[in-house]
DRENKE-818572 format. One record per residue (C-alpha): residue number from 1; residue in one letter; y, z, x. Coordinates in nm, 3 decimals, padded with zeros to 5 digits, m for minus. Example, Ala and Ser with C-alpha at 12.3 -4.5 7.8 and 13.67 -1.06 7.14 Angstrom:
REM DRENKE-818572
(1,'a',(m00.450,00.780,01.230)) (2,'s',(m00.106,00.714,01.367)) 
//
This chain:
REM DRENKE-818572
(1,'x',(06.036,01.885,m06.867)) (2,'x',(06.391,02.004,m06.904)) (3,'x',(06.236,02.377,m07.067)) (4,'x',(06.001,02.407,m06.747)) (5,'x',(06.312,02.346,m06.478)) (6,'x',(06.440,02.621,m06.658)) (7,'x',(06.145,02.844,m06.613)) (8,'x',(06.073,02.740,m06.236)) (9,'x',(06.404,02.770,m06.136)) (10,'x',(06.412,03.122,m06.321)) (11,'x',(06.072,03.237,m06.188)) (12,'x',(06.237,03.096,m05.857)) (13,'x',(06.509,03.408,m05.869)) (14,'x',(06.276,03.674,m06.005)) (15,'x',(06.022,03.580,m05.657)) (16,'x',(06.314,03.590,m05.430)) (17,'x',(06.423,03.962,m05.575)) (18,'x',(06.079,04.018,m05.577)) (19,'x',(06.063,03.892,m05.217)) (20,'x',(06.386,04.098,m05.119)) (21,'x',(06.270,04.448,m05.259)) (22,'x',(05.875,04.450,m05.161)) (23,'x',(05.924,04.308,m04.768)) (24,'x',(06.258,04.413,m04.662)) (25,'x',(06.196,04.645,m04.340)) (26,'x',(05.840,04.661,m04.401)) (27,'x',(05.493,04.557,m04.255)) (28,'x',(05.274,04.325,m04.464)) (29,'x',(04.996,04.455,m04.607)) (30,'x',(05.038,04.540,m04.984)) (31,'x',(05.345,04.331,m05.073)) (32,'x',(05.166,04.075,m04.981)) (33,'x',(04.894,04.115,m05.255)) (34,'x',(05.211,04.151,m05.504)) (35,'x',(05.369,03.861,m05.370)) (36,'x',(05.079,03.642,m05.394)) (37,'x',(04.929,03.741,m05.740)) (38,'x',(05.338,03.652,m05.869)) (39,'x',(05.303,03.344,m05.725)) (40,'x',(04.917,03.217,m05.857)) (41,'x',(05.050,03.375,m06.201)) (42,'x',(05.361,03.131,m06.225)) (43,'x',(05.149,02.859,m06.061)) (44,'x',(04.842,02.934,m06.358)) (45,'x',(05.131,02.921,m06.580)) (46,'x',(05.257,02.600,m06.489)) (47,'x',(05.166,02.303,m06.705)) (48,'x',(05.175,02.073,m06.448)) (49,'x',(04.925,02.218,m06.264)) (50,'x',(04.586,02.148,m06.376)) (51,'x',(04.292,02.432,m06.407)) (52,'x',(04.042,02.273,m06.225)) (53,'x',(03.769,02.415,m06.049)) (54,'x',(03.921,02.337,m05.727)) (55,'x',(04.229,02.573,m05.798)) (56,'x',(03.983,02.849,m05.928)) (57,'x',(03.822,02.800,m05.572)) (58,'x',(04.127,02.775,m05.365)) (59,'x',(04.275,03.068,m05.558)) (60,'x',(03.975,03.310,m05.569)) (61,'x',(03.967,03.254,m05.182)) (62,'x',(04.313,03.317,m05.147)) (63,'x',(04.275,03.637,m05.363)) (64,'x',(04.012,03.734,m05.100)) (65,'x',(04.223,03.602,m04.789)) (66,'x',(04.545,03.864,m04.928)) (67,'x',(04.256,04.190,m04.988)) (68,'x',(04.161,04.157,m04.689)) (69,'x',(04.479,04.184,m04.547)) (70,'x',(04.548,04.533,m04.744)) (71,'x',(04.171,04.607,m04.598)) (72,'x',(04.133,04.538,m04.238)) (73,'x',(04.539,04.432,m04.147)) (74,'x',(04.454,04.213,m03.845)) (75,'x',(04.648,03.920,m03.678)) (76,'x',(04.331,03.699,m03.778)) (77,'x',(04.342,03.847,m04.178)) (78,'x',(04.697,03.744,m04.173)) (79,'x',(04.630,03.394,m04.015)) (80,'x',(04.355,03.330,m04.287)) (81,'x',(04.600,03.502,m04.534)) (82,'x',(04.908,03.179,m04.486)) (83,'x',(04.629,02.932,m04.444)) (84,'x',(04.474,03.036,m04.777)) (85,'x',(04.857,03.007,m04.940)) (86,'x',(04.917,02.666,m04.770)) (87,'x',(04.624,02.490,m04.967)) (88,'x',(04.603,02.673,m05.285)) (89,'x',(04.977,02.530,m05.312)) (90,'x',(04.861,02.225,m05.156)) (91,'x',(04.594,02.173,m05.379)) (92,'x',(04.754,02.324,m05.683)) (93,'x',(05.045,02.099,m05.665)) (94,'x',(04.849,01.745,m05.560)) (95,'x',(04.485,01.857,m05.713)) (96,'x',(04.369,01.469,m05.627)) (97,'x',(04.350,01.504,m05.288)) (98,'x',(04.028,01.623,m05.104)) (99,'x',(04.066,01.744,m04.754)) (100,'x',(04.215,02.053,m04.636)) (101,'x',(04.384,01.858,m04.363)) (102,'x',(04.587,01.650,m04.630)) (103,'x',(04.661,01.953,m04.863)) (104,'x',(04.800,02.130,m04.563)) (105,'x',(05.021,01.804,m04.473)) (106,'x',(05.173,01.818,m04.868)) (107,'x',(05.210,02.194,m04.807)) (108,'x',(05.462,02.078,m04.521)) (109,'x',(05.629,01.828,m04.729)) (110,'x',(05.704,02.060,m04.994)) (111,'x',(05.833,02.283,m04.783)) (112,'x',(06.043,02.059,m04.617)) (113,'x',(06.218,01.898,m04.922)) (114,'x',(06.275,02.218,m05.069)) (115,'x',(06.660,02.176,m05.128)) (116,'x',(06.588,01.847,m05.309)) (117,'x',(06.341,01.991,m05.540)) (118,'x',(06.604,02.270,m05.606)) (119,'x',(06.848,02.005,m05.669)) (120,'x',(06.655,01.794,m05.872)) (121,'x',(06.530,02.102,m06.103)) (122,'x',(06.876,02.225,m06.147)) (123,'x',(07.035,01.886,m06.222)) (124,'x',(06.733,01.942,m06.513)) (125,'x',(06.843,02.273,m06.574)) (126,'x',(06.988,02.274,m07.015)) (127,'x',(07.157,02.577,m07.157)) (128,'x',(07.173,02.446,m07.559)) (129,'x',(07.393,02.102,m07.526)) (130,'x',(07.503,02.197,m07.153)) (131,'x',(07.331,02.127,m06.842)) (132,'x',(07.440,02.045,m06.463)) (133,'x',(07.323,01.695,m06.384)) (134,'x',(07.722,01.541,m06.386)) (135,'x',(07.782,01.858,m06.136)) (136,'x',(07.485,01.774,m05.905)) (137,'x',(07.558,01.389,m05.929)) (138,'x',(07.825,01.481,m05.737)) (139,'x',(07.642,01.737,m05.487)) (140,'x',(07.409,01.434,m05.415)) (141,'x',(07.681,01.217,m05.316)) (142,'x',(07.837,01.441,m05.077)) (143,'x',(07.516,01.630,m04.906)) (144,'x',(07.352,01.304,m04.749)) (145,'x',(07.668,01.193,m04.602)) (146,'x',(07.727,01.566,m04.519)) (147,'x',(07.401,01.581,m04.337)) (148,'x',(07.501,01.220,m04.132)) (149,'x',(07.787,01.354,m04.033)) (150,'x',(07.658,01.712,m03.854)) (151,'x',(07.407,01.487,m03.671)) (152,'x',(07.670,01.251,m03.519)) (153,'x',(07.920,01.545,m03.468)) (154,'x',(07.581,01.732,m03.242)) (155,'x',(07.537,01.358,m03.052)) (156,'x',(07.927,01.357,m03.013)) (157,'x',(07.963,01.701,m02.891)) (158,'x',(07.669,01.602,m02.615)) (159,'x',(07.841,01.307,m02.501)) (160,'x',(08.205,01.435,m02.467)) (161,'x',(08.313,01.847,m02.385)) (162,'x',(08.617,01.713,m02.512)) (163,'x',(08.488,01.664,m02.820)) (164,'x',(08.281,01.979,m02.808)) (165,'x',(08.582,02.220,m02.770)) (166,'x',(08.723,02.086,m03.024)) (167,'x',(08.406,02.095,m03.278)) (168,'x',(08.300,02.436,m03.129)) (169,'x',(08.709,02.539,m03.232)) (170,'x',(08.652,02.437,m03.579)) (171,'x',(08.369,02.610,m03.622)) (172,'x',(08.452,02.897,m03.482)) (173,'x',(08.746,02.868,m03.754)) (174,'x',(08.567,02.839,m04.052)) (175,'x',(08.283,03.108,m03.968)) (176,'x',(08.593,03.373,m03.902)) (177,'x',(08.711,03.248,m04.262)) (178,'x',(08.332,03.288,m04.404)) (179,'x',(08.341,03.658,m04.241)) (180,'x',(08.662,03.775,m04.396)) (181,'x',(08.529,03.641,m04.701)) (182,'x',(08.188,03.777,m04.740)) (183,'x',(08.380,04.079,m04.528)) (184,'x',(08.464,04.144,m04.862)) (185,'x',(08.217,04.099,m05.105)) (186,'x',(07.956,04.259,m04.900)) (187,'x',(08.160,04.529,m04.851)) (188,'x',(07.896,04.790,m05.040)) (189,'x',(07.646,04.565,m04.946)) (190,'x',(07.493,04.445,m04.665)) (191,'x',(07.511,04.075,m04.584)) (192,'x',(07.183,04.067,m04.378)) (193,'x',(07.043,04.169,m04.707)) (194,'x',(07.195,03.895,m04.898)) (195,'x',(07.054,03.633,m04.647)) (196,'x',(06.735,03.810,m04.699)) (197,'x',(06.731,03.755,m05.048)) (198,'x',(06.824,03.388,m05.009)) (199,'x',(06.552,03.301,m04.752)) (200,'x',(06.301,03.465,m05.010)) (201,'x',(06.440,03.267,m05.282)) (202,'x',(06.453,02.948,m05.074)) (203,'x',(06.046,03.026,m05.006)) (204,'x',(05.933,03.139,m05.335)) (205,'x',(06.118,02.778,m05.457)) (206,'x',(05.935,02.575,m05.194)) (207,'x',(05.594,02.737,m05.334)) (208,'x',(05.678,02.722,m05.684)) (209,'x',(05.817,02.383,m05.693)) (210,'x',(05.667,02.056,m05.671)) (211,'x',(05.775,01.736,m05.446)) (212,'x',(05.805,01.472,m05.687)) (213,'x',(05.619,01.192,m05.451)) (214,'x',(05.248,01.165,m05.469)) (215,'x',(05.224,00.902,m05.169)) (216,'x',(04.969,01.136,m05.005)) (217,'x',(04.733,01.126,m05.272)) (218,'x',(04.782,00.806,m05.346)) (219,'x',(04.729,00.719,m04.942)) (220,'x',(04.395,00.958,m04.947)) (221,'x',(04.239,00.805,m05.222)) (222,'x',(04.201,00.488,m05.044)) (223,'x',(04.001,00.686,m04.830)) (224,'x',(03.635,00.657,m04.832)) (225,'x',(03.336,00.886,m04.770)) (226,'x',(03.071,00.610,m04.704)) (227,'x',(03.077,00.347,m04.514)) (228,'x',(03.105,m00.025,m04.621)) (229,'x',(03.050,m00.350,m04.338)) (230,'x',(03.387,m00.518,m04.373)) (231,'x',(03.430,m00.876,m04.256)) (232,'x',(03.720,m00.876,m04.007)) (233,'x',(04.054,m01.137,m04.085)) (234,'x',(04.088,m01.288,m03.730)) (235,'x',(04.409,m01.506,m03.921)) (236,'x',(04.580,m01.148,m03.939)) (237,'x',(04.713,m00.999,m03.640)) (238,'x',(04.884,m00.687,m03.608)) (239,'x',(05.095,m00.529,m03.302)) (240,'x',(04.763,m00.306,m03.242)) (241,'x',(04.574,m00.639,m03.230)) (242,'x',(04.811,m00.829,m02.969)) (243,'x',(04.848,m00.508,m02.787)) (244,'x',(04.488,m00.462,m02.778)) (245,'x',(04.456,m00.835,m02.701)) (246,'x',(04.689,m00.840,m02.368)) (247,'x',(04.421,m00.646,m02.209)) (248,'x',(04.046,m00.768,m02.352)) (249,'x',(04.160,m01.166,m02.337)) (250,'x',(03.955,m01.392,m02.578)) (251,'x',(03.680,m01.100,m02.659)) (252,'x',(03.821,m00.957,m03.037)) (253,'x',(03.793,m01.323,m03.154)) (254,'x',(03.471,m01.398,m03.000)) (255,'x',(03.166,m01.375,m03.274)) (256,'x',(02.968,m01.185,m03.004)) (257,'x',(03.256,m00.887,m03.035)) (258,'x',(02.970,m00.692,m03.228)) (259,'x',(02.723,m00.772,m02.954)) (260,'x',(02.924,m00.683,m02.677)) (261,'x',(03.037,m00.306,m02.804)) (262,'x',(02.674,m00.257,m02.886)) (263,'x',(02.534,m00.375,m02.474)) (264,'x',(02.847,m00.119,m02.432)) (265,'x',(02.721,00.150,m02.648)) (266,'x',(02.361,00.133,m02.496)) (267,'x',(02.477,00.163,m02.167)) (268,'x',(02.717,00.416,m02.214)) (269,'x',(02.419,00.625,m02.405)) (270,'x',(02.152,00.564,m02.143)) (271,'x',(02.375,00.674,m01.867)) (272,'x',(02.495,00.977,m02.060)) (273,'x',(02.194,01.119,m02.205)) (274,'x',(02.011,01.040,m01.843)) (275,'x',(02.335,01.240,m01.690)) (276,'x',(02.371,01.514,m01.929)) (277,'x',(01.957,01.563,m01.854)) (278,'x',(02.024,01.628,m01.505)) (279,'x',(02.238,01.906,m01.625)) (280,'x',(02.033,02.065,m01.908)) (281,'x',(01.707,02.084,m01.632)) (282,'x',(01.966,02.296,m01.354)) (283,'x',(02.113,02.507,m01.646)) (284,'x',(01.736,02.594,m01.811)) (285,'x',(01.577,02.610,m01.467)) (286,'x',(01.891,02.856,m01.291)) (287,'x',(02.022,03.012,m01.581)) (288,'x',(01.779,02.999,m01.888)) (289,'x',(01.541,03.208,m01.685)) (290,'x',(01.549,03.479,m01.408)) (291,'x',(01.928,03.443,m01.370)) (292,'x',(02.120,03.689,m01.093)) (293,'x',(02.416,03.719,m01.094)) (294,'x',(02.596,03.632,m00.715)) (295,'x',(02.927,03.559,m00.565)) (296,'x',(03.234,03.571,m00.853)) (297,'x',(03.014,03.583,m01.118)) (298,'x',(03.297,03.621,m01.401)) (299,'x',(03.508,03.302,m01.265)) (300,'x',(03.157,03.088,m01.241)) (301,'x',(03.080,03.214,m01.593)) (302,'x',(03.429,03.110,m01.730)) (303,'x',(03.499,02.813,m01.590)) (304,'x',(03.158,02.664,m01.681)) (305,'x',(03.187,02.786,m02.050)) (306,'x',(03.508,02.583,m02.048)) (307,'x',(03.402,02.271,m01.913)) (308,'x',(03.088,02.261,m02.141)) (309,'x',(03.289,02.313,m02.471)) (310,'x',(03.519,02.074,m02.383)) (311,'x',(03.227,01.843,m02.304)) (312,'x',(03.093,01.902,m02.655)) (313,'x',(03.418,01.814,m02.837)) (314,'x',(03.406,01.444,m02.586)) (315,'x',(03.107,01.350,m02.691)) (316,'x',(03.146,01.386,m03.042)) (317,'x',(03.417,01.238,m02.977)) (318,'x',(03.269,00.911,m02.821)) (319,'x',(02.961,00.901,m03.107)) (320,'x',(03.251,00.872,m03.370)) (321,'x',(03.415,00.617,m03.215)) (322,'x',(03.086,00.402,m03.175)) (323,'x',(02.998,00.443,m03.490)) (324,'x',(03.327,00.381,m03.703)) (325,'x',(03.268,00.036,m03.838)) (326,'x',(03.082,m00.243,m03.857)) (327,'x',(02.772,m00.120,m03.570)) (328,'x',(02.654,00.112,m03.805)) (329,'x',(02.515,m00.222,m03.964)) (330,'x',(02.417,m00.450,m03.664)) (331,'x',(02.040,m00.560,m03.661)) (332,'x',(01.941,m00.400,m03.347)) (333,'x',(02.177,m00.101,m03.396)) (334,'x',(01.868,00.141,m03.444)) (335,'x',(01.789,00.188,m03.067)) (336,'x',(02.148,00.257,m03.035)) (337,'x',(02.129,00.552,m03.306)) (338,'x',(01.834,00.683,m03.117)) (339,'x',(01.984,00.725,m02.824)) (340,'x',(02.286,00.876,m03.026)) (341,'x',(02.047,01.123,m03.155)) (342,'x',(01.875,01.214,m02.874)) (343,'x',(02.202,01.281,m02.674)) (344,'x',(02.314,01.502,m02.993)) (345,'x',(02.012,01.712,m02.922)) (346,'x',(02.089,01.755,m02.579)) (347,'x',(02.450,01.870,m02.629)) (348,'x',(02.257,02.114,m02.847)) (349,'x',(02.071,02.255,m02.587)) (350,'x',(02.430,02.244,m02.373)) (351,'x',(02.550,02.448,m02.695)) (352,'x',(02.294,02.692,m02.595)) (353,'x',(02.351,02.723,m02.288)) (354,'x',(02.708,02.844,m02.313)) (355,'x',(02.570,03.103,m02.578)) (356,'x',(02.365,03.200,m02.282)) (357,'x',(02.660,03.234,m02.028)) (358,'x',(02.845,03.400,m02.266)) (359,'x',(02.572,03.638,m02.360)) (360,'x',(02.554,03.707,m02.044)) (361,'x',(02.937,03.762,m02.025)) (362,'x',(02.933,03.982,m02.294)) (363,'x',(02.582,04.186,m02.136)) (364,'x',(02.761,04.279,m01.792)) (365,'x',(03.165,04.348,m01.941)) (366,'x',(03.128,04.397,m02.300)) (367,'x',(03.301,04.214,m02.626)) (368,'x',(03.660,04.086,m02.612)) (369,'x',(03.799,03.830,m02.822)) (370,'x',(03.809,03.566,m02.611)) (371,'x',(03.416,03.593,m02.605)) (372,'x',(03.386,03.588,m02.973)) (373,'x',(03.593,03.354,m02.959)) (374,'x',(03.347,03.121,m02.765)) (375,'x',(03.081,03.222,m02.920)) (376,'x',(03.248,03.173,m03.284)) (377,'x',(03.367,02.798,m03.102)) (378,'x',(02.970,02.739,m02.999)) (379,'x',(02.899,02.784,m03.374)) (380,'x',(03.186,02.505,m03.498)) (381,'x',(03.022,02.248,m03.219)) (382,'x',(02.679,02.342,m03.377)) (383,'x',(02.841,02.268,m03.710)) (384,'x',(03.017,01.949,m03.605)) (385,'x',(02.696,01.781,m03.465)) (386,'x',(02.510,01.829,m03.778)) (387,'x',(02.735,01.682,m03.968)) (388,'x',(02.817,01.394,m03.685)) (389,'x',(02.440,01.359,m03.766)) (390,'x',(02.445,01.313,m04.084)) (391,'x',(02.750,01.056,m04.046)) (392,'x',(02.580,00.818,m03.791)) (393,'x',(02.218,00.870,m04.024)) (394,'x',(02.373,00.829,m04.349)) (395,'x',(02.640,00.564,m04.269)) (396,'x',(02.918,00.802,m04.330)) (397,'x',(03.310,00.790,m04.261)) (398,'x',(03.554,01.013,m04.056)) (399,'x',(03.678,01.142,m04.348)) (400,'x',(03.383,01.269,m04.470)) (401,'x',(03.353,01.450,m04.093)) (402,'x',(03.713,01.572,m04.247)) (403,'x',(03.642,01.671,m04.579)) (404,'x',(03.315,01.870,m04.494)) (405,'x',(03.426,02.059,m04.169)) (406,'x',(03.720,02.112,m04.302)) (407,'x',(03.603,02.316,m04.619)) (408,'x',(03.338,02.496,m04.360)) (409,'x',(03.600,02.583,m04.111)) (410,'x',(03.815,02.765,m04.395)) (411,'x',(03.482,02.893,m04.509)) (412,'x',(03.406,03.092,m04.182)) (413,'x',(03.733,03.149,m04.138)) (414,'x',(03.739,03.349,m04.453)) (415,'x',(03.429,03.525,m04.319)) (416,'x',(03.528,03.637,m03.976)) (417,'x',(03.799,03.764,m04.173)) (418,'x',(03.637,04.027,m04.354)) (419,'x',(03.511,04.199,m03.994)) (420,'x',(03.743,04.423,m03.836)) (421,'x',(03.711,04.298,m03.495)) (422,'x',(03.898,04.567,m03.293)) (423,'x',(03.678,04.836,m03.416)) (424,'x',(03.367,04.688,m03.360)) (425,'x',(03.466,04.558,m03.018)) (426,'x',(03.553,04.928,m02.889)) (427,'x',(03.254,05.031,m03.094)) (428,'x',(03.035,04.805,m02.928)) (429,'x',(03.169,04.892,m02.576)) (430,'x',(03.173,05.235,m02.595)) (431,'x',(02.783,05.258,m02.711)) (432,'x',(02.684,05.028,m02.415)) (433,'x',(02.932,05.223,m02.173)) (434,'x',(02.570,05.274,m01.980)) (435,'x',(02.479,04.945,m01.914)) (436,'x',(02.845,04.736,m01.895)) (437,'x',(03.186,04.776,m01.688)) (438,'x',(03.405,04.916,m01.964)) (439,'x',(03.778,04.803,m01.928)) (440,'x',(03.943,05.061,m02.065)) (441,'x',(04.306,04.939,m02.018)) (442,'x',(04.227,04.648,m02.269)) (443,'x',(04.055,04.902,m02.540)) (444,'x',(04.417,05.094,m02.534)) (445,'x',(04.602,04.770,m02.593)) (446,'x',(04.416,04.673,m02.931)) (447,'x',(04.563,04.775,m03.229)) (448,'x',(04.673,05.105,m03.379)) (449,'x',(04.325,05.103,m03.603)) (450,'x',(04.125,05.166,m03.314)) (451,'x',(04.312,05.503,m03.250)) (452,'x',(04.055,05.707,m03.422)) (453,'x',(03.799,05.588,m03.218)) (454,'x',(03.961,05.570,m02.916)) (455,'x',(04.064,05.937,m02.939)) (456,'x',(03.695,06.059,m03.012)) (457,'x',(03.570,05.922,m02.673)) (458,'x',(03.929,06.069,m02.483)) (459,'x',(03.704,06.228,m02.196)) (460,'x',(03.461,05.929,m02.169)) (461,'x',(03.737,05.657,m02.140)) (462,'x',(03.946,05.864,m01.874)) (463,'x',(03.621,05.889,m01.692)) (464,'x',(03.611,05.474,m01.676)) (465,'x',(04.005,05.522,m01.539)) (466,'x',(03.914,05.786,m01.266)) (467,'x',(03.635,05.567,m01.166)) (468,'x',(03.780,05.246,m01.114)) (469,'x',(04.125,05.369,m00.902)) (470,'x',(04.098,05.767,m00.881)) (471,'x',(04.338,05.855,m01.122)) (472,'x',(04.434,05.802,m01.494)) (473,'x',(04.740,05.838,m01.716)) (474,'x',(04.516,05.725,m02.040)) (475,'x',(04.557,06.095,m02.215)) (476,'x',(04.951,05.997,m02.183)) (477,'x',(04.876,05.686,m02.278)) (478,'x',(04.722,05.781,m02.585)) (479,'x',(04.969,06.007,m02.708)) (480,'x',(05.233,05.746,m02.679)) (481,'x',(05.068,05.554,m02.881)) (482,'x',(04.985,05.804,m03.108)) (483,'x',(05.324,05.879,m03.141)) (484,'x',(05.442,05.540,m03.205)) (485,'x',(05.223,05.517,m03.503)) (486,'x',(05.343,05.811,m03.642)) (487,'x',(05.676,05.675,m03.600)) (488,'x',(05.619,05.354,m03.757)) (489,'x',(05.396,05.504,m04.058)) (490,'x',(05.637,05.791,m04.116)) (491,'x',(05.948,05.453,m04.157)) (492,'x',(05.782,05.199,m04.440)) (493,'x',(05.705,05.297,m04.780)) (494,'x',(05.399,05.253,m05.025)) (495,'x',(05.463,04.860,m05.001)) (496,'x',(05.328,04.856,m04.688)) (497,'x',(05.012,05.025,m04.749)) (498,'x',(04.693,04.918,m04.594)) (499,'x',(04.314,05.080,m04.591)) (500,'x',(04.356,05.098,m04.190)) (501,'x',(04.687,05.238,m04.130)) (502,'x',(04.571,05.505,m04.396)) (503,'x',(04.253,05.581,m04.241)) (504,'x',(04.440,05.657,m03.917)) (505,'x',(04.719,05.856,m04.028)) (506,'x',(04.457,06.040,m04.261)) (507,'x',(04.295,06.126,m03.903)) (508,'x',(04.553,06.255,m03.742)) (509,'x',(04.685,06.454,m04.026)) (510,'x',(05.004,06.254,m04.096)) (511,'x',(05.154,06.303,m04.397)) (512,'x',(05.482,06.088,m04.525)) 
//
């Protein structure tokens, strides 16, 4: 125990000069492959962390996640990029647990309790018969009380300026004695560096290090995937049960409870699927076939794609909460599953018709993100009623619902990833330019990889300008922009290499 503080702690200091040198004033792209294959080394070389195949997984995807960042260096590579890192150090750290939800919560807590783990590693920390545990006794002693005090001094300084001139004087004190002292010791060197090395090392600690408690995966492995019929304690009462009680009378300790939320369930099903019918015969009959568009088309198109998703999300919703317990067992609870089913099917065909809206979205103004983004939201609600499905035909939990949409969510996630979106959205646009109302404005605004393209089709996209208000500045436009790149390429070094910023600079001839 006492060798591997050592080597955390010392792996610790080598990530947070590693840290300092590779992102200092540069863009992520390659340091962050460095970075992260540092950090699964240590972690593989840990002891405590067991080799399962769920850290192979978990790491192999995050191996992915951080190529293609180097490949396609997009806002959404990056996203998958940190959400990849939270649960392979979840995971890696608290291997028992099972949802990505959870392993994203311990991710938090590590990171959170970082100065304790520090503490508690050094306090482990032997050099032959010496070590630092007396020394950090002490530290203990004094940095809770420390932390009490700064809280009541900010509540203090709220209540009384009085009391806030003179906390905000002895502050101001003792940061003019820190800057004449690190004045001088960062004389040569520069002090926004330093704090940049200590933030890195701070990080690369919270990744590296465990928190000691393992209440989360103790807490999830009470969870279960199936469900069991549990027989109800009316002689226990919690605050949830009296508060719940206030407002329902004498009907949780009635044995007709069951009944009654199943006459509830049926009602609320027959008057929902019977409602949600009225709207799936308008939408097939206006919109599946021979649909014109009239009036404001785009606001009639957006605000009805909205309402229906958030429709779909309710009624899962509602299904979930019917079928959490003890109904999922009832004798005549098979009616109530059909009608379950059958209103699943219809949200399905709702599901289909905002693909439809949105196709049609997409057929008159071309791709944008925001309609992938619906379209890649239609596919998670397709997703999420299978496996609500499978929950209400196979008796299953909500954490199952969490486990399995959890793991698909990173899955896609991972796959949308490898697409370079910006590219194929101004590729897509300019190859229908016939056929759809090209907003050129929002093809210059996407990101510097598009350049190439958008310079190709110079002519064609100041045509779109001219057209819409009778004059254009996009050739000026364009330049700036070029310009900028060739700025910000010309200022990083290799670190901050990526396939995409190469590709572009490699088209315009710009050489470092």
């Amino acid at each position: 125990m006492k060798n591997k503080s050592n080597l955390l702690l010392l792996a610790a200091l080598i990530g947070g000069l590693l840290f300092s040198i590779i992102f200092w004033e540069e863009r992520l792209a390659l340091n962050l492959l460095i970075y992260s294959l540092y950090l699964l080394t240590i972690t593989y070389l840990n002891p405590e962390v067991i080799k399962s195949k769920k850290i192979n997984i978990y790491g192999a995807a995050h191996v992915l996640a951080v190529i293609l960042v180097v490949v396609n260096n997009s806002d959404l590579t990056l996203v998958t990029y940190y959400i990849s890192l939270i649960l392979v150090v979840g995971f890696g750290h608290h291997q028992q647990l099972r949802t990505v939800f959870m392993a994203f919560f311990a991710f938090v807590l590590q990171m959170m309790t970082v100065p304790f783990n520090v503490i508690r590693n050094l306090g482990e920390v032997t050099i032959g018969n010496f070590n630092l545990k007396p020394l950090f006794k002490i530290i203990k002693y004094i940095f809770i009380p420390a932390v009490i005090v700064v809280i009541f001094t900010c509540l203090y300084s709220a209540a009384s300026s009085v009391f806030a001139h003179y906390a905000e004087a002895l502050l101001v004190t003792i940061g003019n004695f820190f800057n004449t002292v690190f004045g001088f010791i960062f004389k040569d060197l520069s002090f926004a560096r330093f704090m940049h090395f200590c933030f890195g090392l701070m990080v690369t600690a919270g990744l590296l290090m465990a928190f000691f408690d393992k209440s989360l995966q103790e807490f999830e492995l009470k969870c279960k995937e199936q469900l069991s019929r549990t027989r109800k304690n009316m002689n226990q009462k919690t605050i949830w049960f009296e508060f719940i009680r206030i407002f329902s009378g004498n009907l949780l300790t009635r044995k007709l409870a069951l009944k009654t939320e199943f006459i509830t369930g049926l009602i609320s099903f027959s008057a929902l699927n019977l409602l949600l019918l009225l709207l799936n015969a308008i939408d097939i009959t206006t919109l599946w076939f021979g649909y014109k568009p009239a009036g404001n088309f785009s606001a009639d198109l957006h605000d009805g794609t909205n309402a229906l998703i958030f429709s779909i999300a309710l009624a899962m919703a509602i299904i979930i909460y019917f079928f959490r317990g003890n109904l999922n067992f009832y004798s005549k609870s098979k009616t109530l599953k059909i009608l379950a089913l059958s209103w699943m099917i219809q949200n399905a065909i709702l599901i289909i018709s905002v693909l439809i809206r949105d196709g049609y979205y997409i057929e008159f103004y071309g791709l944008t993100h925001k309609r992938i983004g619906v379209l890649v939201f239609a596919l998670l609600c397709i997703i999420g009623l299978a496996t609500v499905y499978v929950k209400v035909a196979k008796q299953k939990t909500f954490f199952y619902l969490l486990k399995v949409n959890g793991a698909i969510w990173f899955a896609l996630l991972l796959a949308f990833s490898a697409i370079n979106w910006d590219i194929f959205i101004v590729k897509y646009n300019l190859s229908h330019s016939d056929s759809i109302s090209v907003d050129a404005d929002y093809l210059l605004s996407l990101s510097d990889k598009t350049l190439p393209v958008l310079d190709k089709n110079r002519s064609k996209l100041e045509g779109f300008l001219l057209k819409r208000s009778g004059k254009s500045t996009y050739q000026n436009e364009l330049d700036e922009r070029v310009s900028y790149f060739k700025e910000r390429y010309e200022k990083v070094s290799w670190v901050s290499w990526n396939l995409q910023d190469w590709n572009t600079a490699k088209y315009f001839g710009i050489e470092k």
